[in-house]
N, C-alpha and C positions, 0 to 999 in steps of 0.2 A: 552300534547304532547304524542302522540300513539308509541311505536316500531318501526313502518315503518320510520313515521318523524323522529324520535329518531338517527336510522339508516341511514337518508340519511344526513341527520346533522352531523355525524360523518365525512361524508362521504367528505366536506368543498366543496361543489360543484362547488364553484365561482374558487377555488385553482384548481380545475380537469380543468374547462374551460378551464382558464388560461394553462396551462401545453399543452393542446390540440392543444390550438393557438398557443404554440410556435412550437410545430410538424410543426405547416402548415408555417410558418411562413421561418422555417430553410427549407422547403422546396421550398419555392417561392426566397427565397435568392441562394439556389443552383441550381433551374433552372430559375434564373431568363435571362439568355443570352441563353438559348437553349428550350422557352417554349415552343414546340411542344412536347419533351421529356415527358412532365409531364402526369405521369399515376397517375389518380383519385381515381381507387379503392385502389392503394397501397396509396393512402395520405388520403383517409376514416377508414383505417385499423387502421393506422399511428394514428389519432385521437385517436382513441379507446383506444388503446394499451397507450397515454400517461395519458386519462382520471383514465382509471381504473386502470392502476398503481400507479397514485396520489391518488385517491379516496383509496386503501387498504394500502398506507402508512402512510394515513391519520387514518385511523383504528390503524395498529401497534400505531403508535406515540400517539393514546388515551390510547392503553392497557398500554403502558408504562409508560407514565405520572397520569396514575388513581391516586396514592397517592398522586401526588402534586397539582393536580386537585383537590383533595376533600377538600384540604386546598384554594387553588386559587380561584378555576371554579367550587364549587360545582354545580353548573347547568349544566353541560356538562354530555351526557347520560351517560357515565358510574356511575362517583361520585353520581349521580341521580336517581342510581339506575335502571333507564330507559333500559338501553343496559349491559348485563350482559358480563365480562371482555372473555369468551370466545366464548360468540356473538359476539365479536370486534374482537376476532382473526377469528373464521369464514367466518364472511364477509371479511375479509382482504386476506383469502387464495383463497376462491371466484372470488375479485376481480383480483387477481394476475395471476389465472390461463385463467381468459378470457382477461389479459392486453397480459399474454405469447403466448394465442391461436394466437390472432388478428398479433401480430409479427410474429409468425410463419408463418401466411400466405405471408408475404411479404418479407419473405429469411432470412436466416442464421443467417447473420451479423444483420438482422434486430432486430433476437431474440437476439442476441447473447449480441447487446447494450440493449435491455431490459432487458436482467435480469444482467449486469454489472449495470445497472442504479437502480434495483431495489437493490440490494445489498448495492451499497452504499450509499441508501438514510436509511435504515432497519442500519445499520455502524453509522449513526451519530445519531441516535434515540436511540438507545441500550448505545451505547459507546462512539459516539464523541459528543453530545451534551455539557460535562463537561471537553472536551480538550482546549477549548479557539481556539487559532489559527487554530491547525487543523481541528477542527470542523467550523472554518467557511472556509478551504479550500474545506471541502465536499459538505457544503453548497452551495458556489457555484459553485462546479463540480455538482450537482445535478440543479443549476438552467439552467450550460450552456448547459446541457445532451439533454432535450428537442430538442435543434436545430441542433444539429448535428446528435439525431434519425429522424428527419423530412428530413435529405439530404440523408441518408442510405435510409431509407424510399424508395425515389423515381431517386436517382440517384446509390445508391450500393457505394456509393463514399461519401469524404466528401472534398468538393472544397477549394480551397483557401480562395476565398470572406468567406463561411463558417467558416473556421478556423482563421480566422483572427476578424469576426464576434462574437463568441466563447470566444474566447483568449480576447478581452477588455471587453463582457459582465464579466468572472472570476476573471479580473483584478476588475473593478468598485465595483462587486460585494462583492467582498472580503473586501475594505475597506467601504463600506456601513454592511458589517456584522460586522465590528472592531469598525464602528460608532456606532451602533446597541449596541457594551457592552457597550460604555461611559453609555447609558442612563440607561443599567438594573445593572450598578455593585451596588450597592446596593442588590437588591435581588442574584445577582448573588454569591457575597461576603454570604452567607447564605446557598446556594446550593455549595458553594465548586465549584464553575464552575470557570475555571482559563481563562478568558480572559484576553488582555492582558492589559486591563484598571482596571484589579484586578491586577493583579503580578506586573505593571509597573507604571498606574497610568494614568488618563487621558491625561496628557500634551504627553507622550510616544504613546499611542494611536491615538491620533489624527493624530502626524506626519507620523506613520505607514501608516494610513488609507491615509492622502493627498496622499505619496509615491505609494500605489495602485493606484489611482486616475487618477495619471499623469500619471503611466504607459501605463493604457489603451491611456488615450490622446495622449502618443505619436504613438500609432502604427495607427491610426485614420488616417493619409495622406497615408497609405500604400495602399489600396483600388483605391486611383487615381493615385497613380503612378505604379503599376499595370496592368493597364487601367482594373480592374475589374469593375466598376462605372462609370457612367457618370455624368457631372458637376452638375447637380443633387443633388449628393452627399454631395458637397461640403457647401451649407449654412447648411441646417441641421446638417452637423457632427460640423459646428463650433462653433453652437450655445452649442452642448453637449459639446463640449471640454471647450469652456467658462466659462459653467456652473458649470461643473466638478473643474473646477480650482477654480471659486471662491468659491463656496462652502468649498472646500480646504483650502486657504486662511483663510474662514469667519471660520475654525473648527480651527485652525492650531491659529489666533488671541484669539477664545472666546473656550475651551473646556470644560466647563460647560455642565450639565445634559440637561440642556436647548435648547443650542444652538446646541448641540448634536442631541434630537432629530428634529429639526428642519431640521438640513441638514438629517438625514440619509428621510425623506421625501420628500425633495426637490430635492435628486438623483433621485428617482423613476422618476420623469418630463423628469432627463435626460437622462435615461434609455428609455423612450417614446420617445424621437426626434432622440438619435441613432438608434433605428429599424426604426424609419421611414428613415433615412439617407439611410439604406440599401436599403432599400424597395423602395424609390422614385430614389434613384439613381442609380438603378441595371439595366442596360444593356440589352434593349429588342431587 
């Protein structure tokens, strides 16, 4: 594997995608009831701006972890020797400055969430990866960041449907990150990383995590009573809320390593039928 590979590898291309589509994503959810509204080159900018700010966090977060990397991942360019530690900051200052350019062209606030969002994802990489809870409230303030730049993006605004949008992706997210230490305390217990399935113990974890769970579930009717959504909306979010709960349930009965990672996998599905809830029941 050459430098360039080396470097685009770094770079987790699939995670950039991913982060891009949710730009466009929090965009078609906030114009979804006034789509003549929607301006394309601010949601191409929009793209960019969430690719390449993924793509150089993705960089810090290798410079950072290079030590535990060369234990873990020695194959990963830098332990590899492949990408030298301030070739990873490089490309990461790079990519930062053409994620800030591309905001910039699309206003203020556009930048302004850009580099609020790039701060605190560089915040949980440096410093909150070994807080336990906090750090996974960053994580996902940084997963729900994407959609709410995709509606500054192309509305200057961040709608209701949006923020309601937002507010149970943080919630779900949060206890799929809490599900997430059941499976790694072990190594985590070793890294000194205080989640709360090391301080408290998995039975205490799990019910945390279900508590997140349902919270999102409950604000899930608030979209139709609203009338932000049309009935549309309504089988898909039930099927997430369903899911959500039993999984809940099934972590909340079995909180073993096992059954642990099983659900925090089986959220992800429910994470997929909620965006589509938006999406198919938005209001054209």
């Amino acid at each position: 594997m050459g430098k360039l590979e080396a470097l685009f590898r770094i770079m987790r291309p699939v995670n950039c995608l991913m982060m891009g589509f949710a730009v466009i994503v929090g965009a078609v959810i906030a114009t979804s009831r006034t789509p003549s509204t929607f301006p394309t080159p601010n949601l191409a900018f929009g793209f960019v701006t969430g690719f390449a700010l993924t793509a150089g966090s993705m960089a810090v977060n290798d410079y950072y972890d290079r030590e535990i990397d060369a234990v873990n991942e020695p194959d990963r360019p830098i332990p590899s020797g492949l990408v030298k530690p301030r070739e990873a900051l490089g490309l990461a200052l790079i990519l930062a400055i053409a994620g800030f350019a591309a905001a910039y062209v699309t206003g203020f606030r556009s930048l302004t969430v850009a580099v609020v969002s790039w701060v605190l994802f560089t915040t949980y990489t440096t410093v909150g990866k070994r807080s336990g809870l906090p750090g996974n409230f960053l994580v996902s303030t940084c997963v729900a960041m994407p959609f709410v730049y995709g509606s500054i993006v192309v509305t200057d605004a961040v709608d209701m449907n949006v923020l309601i949008f937002v507010s149970m992706v943080f919630l779900s997210n949060t206890g799929r990150e809490i599900t997430k230490g059941i499976v790694d305390a072990e190594g985590d217990i070793k890294q000194n990383v205080k989640t709360l399935a090391v301080r408290f113990g998995s039975g205490t974890a799990s019910l945390v995590a279900s508590l997140f769970n349902i919270s999102a579930t409950l604000l899930s009717p608030m979209p139709l009573i609203l009338g932000l959504v049309s009935p549309w909306y309504v089988p898909f979010v039930s099927i997430t809320d369903i899911g959500l709960l039993a999984s809940s349930i099934g972590l909340l009965r079995n909180h073993s390593r096992e059954n642990a990672r099983k659900t925090k996998r089986i959220v992800l599905v429910w994470f997929v039928v909620g965006l589509l809830a938006f999406l198919i029941g938005a209001e054209r």
